[in-house]
N, C-alpha and C positions, 0 to 999 in steps of 0.2 A: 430425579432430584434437581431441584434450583440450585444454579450458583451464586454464591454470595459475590454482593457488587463489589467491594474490595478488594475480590478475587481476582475478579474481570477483568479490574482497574492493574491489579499488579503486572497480570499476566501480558495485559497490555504494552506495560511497561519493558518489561520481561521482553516479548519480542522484537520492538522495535530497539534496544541496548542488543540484544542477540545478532540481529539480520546487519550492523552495521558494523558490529564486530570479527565479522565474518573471514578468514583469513587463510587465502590470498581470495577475496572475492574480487575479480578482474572488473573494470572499469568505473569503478563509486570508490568513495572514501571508504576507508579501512583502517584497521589499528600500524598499519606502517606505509598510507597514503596519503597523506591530507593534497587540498586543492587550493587553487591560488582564492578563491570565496569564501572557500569553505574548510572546516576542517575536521578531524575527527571525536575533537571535544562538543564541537555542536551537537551533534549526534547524537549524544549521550546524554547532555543536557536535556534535548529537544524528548528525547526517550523519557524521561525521569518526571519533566516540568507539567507534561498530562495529566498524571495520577487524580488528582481530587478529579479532574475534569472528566474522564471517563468514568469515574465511582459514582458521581452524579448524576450522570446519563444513564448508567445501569439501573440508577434506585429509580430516575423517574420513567425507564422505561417497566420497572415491575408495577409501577401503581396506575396507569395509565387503562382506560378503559376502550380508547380509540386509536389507534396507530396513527393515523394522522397528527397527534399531541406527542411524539417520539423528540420532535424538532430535532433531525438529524443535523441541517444544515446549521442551527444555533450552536449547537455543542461542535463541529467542523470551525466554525467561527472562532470557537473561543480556545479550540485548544492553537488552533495557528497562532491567535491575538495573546496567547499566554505563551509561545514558542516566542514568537517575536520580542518581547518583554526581555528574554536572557540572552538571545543570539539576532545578528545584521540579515542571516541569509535564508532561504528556504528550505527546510532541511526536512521537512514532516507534511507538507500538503498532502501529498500524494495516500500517505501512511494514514494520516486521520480519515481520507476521505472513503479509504477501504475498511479501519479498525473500527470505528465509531460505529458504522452500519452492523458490522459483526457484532460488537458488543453490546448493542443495544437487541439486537436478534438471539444473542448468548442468555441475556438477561430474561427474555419471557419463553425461554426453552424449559423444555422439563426433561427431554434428551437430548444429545449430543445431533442426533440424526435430524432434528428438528429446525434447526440454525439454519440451514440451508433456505428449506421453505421461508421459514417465518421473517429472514433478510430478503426475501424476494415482496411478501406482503407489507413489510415497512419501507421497500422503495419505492413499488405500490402506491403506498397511502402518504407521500411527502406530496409538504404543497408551497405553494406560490412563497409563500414566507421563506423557506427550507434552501427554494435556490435564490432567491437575494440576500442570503446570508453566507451559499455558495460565492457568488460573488463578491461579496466584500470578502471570504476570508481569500477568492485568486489573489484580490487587492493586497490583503495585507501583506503575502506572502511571497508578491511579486513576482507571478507565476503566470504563464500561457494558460497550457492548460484546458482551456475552453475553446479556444482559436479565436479566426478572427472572422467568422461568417458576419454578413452584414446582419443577416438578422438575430436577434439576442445577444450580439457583440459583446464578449466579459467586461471590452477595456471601453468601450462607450459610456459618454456621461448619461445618455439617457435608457442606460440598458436596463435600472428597474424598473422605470417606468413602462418599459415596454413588456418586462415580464409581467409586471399585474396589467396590464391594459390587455395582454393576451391569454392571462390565466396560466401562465406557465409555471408547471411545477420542479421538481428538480429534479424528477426522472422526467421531463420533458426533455431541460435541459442539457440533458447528458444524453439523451439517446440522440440530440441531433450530432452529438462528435462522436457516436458509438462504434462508428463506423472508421474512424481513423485514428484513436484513441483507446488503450486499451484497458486503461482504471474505468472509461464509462462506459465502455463494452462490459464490462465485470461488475459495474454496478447495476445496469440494469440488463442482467440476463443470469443472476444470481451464481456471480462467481464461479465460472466453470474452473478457469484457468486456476484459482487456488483452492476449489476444492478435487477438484480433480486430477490436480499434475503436483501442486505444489506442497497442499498437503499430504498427500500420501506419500511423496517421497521426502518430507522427513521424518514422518512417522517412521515409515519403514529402514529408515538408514538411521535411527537411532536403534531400531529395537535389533537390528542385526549386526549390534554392535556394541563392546564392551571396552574399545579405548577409553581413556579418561578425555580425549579431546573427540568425544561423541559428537555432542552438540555443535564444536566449530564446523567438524565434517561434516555433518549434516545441512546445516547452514550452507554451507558453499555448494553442495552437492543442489540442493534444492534451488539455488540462485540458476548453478549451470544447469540445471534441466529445465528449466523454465524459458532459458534462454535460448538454449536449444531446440526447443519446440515453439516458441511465437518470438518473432520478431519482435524488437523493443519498438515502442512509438512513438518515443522521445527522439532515439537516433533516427527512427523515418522522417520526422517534421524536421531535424534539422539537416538532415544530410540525403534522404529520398528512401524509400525501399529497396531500393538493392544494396543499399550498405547496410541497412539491419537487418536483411536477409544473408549478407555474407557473413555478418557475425554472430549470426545463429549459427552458419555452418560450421565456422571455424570451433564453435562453442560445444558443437556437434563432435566434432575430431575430437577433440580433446578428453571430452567426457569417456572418450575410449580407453583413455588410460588409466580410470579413476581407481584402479588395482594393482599400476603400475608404480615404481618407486620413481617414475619420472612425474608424476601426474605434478606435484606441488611445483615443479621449474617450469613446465608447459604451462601453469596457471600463472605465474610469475610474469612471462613472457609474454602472457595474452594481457594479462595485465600492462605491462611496456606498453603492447600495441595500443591497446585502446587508449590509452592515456595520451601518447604521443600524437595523436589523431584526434585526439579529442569525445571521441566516439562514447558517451555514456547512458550505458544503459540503468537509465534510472527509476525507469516503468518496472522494470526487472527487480529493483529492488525493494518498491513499495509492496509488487506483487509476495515476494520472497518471506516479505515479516509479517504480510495478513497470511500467508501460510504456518509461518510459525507460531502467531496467534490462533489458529485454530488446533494448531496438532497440541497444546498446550492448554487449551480446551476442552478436549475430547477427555483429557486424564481427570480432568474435574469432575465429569457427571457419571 
């Protein structure tokens, strides 16, 4: 069975208000962290203000008779450029630029098991248009992101020009940061990291579980595993690989107690660190809510 776009849209909705509510999720904004930028009302905002724009994207990905006509990177555009409209900071690049692909891949699925593939053939079939539209939304959003390679440069004046004089499309330009980047390692290699780690551990830690604060566990359980297992890329670009390798490990340690009545003060704590350090892993958290969008997914079909 199809899901209906509305659904999509909600569900969309749904995990990114979820993944930021997360609590004690260590080093991002949380319902008892806000940051000197940024704060936890954005969030939420930024969560809510996508709706039509994803319900859109859904209905024009079910009528579409060529994938290349998906215009991933338009709808990436517009929901930044409609974020921007109610909040100053960046608080959903990341998030659209993994949700949008899934739900436009949700939309021409007929199973659950299908998304997978059919988001690998619409990164596929994006074109030249898809990433200069990428680019305006790094722009709007005030974001890296892309880096700063000389060639196809985000923050150069003449970088569209360079993308259509080269035909570059936006799985072009994402596979050249693919490699030290881990949203465009994930977009163009069909999302291992969140179908593979991230969703299933929250699927699995919801359904082995009948607290009433399911979902938050879950939430936070899926952030630290993720963490745990790939270094964030944000903290690599800003501070090297060996500090987003140590706090994978420490992220590692910790998850060992996640049966222990100490687990919520050792997240607290790590929480402290990172904060105090600056240290944010926010790769980690885009990652976290396209997994939540997918386990929230799966219930649908």
């Amino acid at each position: 069975m199809f899901v209906e776009s509305k659904d999509i849209a909600k569900l969309a909705q749904l995990a990114s208000v979820l993944e930021v509510s997360g609590w004690p999720k260590p080093g991002n904004v949380h319902r008892t962290r806000n940051y000197d930028d940024m704060v936890f009302q954005d969030f939420i905002i930024s969560g809510v203000v996508i709706g039509n724009i994803m319900e859109e994207l859904a209905n024009q990905a079910k009528e579409i008779d060529d994938l290349s006509k998906a215009e991933l990177g338009k709808y990436i555009l517009q929901a930044v450029s409609e974020t921007d409209k109610w909040i100053e900071t960046n608080t959903n690049l990341g998030i659209m630029m993994m949700c949008i692909p899934i739900a436009a891949a949700a939309a021409i699925s007929n199973d659950f098991d299908e998304i997978q593939e059919n988001l690998g053939r619409l990164m596929d079939a994006t074109t030249v248009d898809d990433a200069v539209n990428l680019y305006d939304a790094i722009n709007v959003a005030d974001a890296g992101g892309m880096g700063d390679q000389e060639e196809f440069d985000v923050m150069s004046e003449k970088a569209k020009d360079e993308l259509r004089a080269n035909n570059q499309t936006m799985y072009d330009v994402l596979e050249i940061s693919a490699g030290w980047d881990r949203l465009a390692n994930e977009l163009t290699n069909k999302m291992p990291v969140c179908f593979e780690i991230g969703f299933p551990r929250f699927r699995d830690s919801l359904a082995s579980s009948d607290d009433e604060d399911a979902v938050n566990k879950a939430t936070v359980l899926t952030f630290m595993t993720i963490l745990s297992q790939i270094p964030d890329t944000l903290i690599s670009r800003k501070y090297g690989d060996e500090i987003a390798e140590s706090v994978s490990k420490k992220a590692e340690g910790i998850l060992e107690f996640k049966e222990d009545d100490s687990f919520v003060e050792k997240l607290l704590d790590f929480d402290d660190y990172l904060y105090e350090n600056k240290y944010n892993p926010g790769t980690t958290a885009d990652l976290t809510a396209a997994s939540i969008f997918l386990s929230y997914l799966e219930k649908e079909f």
